[in-house]
N, C-alpha and C positions, 0 to 999 in steps of 0.2 A: 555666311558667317556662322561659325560654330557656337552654342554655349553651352555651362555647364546645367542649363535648366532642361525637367523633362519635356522632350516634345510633346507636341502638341498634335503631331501629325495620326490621323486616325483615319485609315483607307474604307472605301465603303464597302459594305457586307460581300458586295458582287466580286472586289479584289482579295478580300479578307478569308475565302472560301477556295481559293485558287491554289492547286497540289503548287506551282511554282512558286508561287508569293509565300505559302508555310515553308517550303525546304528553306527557302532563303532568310523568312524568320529565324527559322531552328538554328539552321548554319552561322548567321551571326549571333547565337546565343550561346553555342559550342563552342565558338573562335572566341568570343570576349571570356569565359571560361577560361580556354586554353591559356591566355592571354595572362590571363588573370593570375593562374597556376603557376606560369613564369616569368613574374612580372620580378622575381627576386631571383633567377639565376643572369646567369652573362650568356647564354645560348636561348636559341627562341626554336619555333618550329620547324626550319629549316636546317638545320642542325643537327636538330631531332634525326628528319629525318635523311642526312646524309648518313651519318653514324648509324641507323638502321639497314639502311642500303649495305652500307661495307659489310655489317654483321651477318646481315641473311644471305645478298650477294654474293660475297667474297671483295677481294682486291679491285679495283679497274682504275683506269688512269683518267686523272680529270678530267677531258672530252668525253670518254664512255660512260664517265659515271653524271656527269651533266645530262648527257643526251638519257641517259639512263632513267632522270629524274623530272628530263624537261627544264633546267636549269637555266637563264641565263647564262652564257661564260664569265661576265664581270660578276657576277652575283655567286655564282661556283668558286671561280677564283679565291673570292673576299671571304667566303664558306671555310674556304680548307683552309685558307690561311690563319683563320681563328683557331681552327680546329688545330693546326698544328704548332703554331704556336699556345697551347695549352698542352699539349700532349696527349691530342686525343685521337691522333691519327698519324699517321707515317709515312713520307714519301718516299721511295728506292727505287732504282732507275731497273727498267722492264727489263730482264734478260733475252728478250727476244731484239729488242731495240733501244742501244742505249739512251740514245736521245729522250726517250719517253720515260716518264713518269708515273709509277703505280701508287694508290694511296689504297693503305692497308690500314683499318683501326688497331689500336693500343691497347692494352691492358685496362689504360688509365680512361680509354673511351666508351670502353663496354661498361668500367664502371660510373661512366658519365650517363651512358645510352640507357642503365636501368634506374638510376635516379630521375633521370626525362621520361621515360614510361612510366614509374609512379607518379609524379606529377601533372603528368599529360591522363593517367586513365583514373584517377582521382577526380582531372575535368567531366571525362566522360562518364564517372558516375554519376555525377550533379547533372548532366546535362538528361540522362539517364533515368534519374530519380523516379518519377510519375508513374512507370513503367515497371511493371514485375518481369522476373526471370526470360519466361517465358515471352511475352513479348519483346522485352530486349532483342533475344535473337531473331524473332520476326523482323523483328526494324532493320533489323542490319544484314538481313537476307534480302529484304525488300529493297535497300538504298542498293545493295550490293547490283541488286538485276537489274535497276534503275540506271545505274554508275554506268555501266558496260556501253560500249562505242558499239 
């Protein structure tokens, strides 16, 4: 059961000290941020980053752009449908094959996608904060070689 009191849970030194146990503090201190940051628009981080995808990407049709992303289908689906019912993306049928569906962002997207990067790197200044220039980029060199499969 959930409540709105601070926990109470305090891991011992031995788990406290653990490269796994910090990213995972961090990470939830980054996401509730994020969270935090868009807790007053109608798009969240997935959103973000479909509309990022189309921009740097290009076009792909909703199977490639899911797989693209690691998407659920139902979860993709309910993505674009937001998105295009707002106008923040566009569907036109593939010139290679009718039957298929390309989704290409909008005008009104890109000017959604940079209002979501301000608010998203706004997060990650605060998340950031403690940290000078210079190490900033260490960190995210470091998470970067960490990240890699």
């Amino acid at each position: 059961m959930e409540s709105d009191e601070p926990s109470e849970y305090r891991p011992p030194a031995a788990v406290r000290v653990l490269p796994s146990w910090l990213l995972g503090q961090a990470a939830r201190r980054a996401q509730s941020l994020v969270q935090e940051r868009l807790a007053g628009e109608e798009l969240g981080r997935q959103h973000f980053t479909v509309l990022a995808s189309l921009a740097e990407d290009g076009p792909a049709s909703q199977a490639d752009l899911g797989r693209r992303l690691s998407l659920d289908r139902s979860d993709m689906h309910a993505i674009v449908s937001l998105l295009e019912r707002y106008d923040l993306i566009g569907r036109s049928s593939d010139p290679a094959d009718q039957r298929r569906k390309v989704v290409s962002i909008t005008p009104a997207g890109t000017r959604a996608l940079k209002r979501l990067q301000q608010l998203i790197g706004a997060a990650q200044d605060e998340v950031l904060a403690p940290l000078d220039e210079p190490e900033r980029e260490q960190l995210v060199a470091l998470l970067a070689r960490l990240g890699r499969d």
